[in-house]
C-alpha positions in Angstrom: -110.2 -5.7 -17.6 -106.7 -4.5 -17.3 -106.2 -1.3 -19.5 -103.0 -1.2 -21.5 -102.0 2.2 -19.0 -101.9 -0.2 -16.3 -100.4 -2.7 -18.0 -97.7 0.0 -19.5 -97.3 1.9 -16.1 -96.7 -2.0 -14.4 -93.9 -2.4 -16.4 -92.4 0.8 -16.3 -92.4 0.5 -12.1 -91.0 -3.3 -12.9 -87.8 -1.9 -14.8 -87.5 0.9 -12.1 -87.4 -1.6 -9.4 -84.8 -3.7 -11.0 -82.7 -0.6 -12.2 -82.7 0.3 -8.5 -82.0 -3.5 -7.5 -78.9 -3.9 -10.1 -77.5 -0.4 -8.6 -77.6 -1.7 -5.0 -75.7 -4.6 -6.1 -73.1 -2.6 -8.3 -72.2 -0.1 -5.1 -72.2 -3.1 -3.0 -69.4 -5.0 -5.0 -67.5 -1.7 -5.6 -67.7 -0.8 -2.0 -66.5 -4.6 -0.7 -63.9 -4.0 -3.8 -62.8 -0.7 -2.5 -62.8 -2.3 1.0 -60.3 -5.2 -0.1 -58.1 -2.5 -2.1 -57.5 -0.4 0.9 -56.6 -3.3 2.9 -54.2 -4.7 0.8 -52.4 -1.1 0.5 -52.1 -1.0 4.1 -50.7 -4.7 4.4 -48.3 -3.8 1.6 -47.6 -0.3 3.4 -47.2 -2.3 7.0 -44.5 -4.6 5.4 -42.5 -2.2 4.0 -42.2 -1.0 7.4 -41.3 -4.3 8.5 -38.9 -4.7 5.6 -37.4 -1.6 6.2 -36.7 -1.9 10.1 -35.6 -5.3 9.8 -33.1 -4.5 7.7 -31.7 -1.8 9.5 -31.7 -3.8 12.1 -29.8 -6.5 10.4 -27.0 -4.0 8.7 -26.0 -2.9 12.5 -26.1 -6.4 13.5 -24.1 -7.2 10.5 -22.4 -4.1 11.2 -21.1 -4.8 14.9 -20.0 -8.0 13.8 -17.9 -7.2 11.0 -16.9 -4.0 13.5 -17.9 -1.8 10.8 -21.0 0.2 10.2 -20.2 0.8 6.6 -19.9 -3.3 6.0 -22.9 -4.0 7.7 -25.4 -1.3 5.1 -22.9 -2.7 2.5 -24.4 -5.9 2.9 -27.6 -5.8 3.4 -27.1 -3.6 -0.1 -25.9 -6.5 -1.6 -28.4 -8.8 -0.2 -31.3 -6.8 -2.1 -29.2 -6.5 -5.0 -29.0 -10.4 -5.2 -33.0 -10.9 -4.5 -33.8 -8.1 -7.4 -30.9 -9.6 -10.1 -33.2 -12.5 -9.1 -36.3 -11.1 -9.9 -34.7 -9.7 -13.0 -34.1 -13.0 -14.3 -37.6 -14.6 -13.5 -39.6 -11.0 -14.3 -40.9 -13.1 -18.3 -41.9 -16.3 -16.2 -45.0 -17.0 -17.0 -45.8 -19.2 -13.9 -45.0 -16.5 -11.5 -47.3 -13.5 -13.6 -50.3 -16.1 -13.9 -49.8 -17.1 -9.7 -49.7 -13.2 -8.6 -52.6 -12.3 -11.3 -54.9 -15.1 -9.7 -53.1 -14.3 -6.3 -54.3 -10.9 -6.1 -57.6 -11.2 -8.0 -59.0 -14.1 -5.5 -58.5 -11.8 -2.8 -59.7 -8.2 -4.0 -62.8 -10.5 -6.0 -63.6 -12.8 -3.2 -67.0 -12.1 -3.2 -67.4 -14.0 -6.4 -66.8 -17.1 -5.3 -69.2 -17.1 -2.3 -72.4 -16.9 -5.4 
């Protein structure tokens, strides 16, 4: 027969198995979490590089058209004035917070969906 020690000590090696089984998964989600975080930070980083040289580029374009350096930054200025008065206006829109919340949560939780 099957003392109650064994019995007790089965148990005890069951529940140790699956703490060790439910902390794999937990470090593997926060580590394919983590993963996802740092490359959206360097896609964000990579186009506000893009952003920015673009738009330099554009104010001396716009700037050698108008024959004016000053006109061309002015403009561009004005430009990103009009896109954030913009933004301004549509910040409360419930539409746009729900798309960007689902947005960036399907692709930093992506992993969820595969299960």
């Amino acid at each position: 027969m099957i003392s109650i020690s064994e019995v007790v000590t089965t148990i005890k090696k069951l529940i140790e198995i699956r703490f060790e089984i439910l902390k794999n998964e937990i470090q593997d989600e926060l580590g394919i979490i983590v993963a996802r975080v740092v490359v959206l930070v360097s896609m964000v980083l990579a186009s506000l590089f893009i952003l920015l040289f673009c738009s330099i580029s554009l104010a001396f374009y716009l700037g050698e058209l108008y024959a004016s350096p000053y006109l061309g930054f002015l403009m561009v200025a004005a430009i990103y004035l009009l896109i954030l008065l913009i933004l301004y206006i549509i910040r409360n829109s419930s539409v746009l917070q729900v798309n960007l919340k689902n947005s960036l949560a399907s692709f930093v939780f992506l992993f969820k969906k595969r299960r």
